[in-house]
C-alpha positions as a Markdown table, in Angstrom:
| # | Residue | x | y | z |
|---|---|---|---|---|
| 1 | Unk | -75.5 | 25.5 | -159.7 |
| 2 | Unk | -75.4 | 22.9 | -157.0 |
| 3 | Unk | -72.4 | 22.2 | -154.9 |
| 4 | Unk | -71.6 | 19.2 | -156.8 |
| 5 | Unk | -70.9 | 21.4 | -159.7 |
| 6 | Unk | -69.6 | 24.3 | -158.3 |
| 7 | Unk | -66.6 | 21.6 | -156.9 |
| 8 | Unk | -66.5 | 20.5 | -160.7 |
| 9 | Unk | -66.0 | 24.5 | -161.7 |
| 10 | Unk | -63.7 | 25.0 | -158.8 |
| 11 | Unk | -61.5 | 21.2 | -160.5 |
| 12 | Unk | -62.1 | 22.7 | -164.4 |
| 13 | Unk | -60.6 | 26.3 | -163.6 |
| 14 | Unk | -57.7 | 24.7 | -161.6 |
| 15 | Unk | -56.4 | 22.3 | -164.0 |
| 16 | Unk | -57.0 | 25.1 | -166.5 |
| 17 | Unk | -55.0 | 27.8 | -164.4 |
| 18 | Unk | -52.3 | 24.6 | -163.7 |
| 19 | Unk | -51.8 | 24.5 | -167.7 |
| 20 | Unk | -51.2 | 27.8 | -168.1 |
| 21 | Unk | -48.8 | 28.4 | -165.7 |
| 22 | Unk | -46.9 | 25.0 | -166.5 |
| 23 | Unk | -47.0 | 26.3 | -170.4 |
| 24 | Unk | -46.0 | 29.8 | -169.5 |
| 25 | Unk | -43.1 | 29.6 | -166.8 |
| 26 | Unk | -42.1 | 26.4 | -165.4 |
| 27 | Unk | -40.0 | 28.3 | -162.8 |
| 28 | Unk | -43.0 | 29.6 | -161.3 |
| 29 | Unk | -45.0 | 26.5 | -161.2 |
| 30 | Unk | -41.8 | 24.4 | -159.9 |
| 31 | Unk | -41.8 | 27.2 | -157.1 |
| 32 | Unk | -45.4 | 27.0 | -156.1 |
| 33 | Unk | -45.1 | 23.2 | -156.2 |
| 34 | Unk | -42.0 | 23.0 | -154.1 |
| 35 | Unk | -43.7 | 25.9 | -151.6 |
| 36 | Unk | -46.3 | 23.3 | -150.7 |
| 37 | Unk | -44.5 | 20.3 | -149.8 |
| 38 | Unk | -42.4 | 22.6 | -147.5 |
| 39 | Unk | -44.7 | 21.9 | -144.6 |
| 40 | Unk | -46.5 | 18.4 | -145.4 |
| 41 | Unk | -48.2 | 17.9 | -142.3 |
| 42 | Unk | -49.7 | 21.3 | -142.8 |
| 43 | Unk | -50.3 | 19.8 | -146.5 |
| 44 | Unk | -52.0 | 16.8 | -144.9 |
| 45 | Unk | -54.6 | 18.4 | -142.7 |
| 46 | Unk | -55.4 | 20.6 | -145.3 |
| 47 | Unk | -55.9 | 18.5 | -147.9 |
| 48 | Unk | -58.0 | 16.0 | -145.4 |
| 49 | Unk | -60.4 | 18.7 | -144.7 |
| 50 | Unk | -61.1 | 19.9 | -148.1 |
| 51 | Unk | -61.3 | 15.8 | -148.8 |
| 52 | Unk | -63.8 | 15.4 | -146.4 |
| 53 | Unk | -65.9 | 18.5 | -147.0 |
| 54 | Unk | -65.9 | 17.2 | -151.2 |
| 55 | Unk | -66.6 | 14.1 | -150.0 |
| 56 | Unk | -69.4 | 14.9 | -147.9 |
| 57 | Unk | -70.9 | 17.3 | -151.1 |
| 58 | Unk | -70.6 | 14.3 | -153.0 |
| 59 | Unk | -72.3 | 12.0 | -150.8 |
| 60 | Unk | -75.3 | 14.2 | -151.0 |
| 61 | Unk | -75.9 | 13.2 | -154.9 |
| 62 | Unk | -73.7 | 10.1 | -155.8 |
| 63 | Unk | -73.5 | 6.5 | -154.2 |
| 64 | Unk | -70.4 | 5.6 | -152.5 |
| 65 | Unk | -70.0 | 3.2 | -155.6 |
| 66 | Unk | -70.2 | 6.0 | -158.4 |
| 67 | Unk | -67.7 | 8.2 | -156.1 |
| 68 | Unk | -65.2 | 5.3 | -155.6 |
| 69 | Unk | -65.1 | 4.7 | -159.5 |
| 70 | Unk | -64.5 | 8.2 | -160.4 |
| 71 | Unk | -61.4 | 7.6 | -157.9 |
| 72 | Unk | -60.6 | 4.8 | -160.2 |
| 73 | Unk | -60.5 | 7.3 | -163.3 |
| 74 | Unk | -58.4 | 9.7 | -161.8 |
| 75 | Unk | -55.9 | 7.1 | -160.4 |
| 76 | Unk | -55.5 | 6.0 | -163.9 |
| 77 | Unk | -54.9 | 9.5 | -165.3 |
| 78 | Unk | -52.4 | 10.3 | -162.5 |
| 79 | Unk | -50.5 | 6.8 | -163.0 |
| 80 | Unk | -50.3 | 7.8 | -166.4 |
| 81 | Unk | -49.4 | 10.9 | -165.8 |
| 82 | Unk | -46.7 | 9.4 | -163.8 |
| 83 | Unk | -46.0 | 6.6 | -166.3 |
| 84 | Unk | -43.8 | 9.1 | -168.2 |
| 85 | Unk | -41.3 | 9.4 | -165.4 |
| 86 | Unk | -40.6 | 6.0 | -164.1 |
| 87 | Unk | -36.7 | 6.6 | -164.1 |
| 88 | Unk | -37.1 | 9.2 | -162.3 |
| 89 | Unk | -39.6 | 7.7 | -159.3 |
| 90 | Unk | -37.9 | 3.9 | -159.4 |
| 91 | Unk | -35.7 | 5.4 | -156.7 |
| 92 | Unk | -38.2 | 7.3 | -154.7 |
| 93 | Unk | -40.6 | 4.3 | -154.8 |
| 94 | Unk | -37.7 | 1.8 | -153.8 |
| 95 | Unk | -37.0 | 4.3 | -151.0 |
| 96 | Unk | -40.2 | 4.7 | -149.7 |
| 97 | Unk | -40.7 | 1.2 | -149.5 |
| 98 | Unk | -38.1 | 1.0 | -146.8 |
| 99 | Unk | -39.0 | 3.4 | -144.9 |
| 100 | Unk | -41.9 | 2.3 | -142.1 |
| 101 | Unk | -44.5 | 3.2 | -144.8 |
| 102 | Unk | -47.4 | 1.9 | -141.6 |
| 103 | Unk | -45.9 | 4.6 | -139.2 |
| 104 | Unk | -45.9 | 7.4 | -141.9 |
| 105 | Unk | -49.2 | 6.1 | -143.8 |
| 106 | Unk | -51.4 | 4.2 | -141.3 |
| 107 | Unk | -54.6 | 6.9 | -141.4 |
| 108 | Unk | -54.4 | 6.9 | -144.8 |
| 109 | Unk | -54.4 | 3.5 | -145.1 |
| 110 | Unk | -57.8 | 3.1 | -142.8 |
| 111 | Unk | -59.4 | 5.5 | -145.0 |
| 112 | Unk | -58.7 | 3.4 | -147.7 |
| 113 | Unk | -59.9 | 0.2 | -146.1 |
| 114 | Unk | -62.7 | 1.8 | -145.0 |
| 115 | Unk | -63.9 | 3.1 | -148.2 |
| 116 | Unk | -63.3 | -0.4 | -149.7 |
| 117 | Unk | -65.3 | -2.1 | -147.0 |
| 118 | Unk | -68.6 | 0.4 | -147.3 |
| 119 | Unk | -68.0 | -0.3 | -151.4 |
| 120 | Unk | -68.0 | -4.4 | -150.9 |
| 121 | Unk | -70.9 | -3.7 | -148.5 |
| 122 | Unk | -72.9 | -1.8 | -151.1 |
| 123 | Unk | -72.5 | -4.1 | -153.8 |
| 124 | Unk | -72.8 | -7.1 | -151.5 |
């Protein structure tokens, strides 16, 4: 196996493991969930370096092109995964809005302009 697939093993057994917890005890899902937003710049860094080492694995076999559309496809699963609780995140949303979303958000937000710029630049 290549890395490429072993980060596709590592996603398949995750989501798998996700599901059965979820479908077995809520409770203990809930608590795990809740456990890791306690400490969400810890949550940041980690998830940045784990972005950037899958990122660079995936760089190594797929165009910046193919990567960005599979981010398309799982933007769409996770809207509609979130499409079932819009009651629920109108609030949040409207409350996130008015907080200084640049302050919170601005590295974020380069990494997303960058990744859009090298995508216009490899199609154009």
């Amino acid at each position: 196996m290549n890395a490429v697939e072993i980060l596709a093993l590592i996603f398949a057994i995750a989501v798998i493991l996700k599901m059965a917890v979820i479908l077995i005890s809520r409770k203990s899902w809930e608590g795990f969930a809740k456990g890791m937003y306690k400490k969400p710049a810890l949550l940041f860094v980690i998830e940045l370096i784990l972005g950037v080492i899958v990122f660079y694995y995936l760089l190594q076999t797929l165009s910046i092109i193919t990567i960005m559309a599979c981010v398309l496809l799982g933007a769409l699963l996770t809207g509609m995964s979130f499409a079932f609780f819009t009651k629920e995140l109108s609030p949040m949303i409207s409350k996130i809005m008015k907080a200084n979303v640049l302050k919170k958000m601005w590295f974020l937000m380069l990494i997303w302009l960058a990744l859009a710029i090298w995508v216009l630049i490899a199609l154009f």
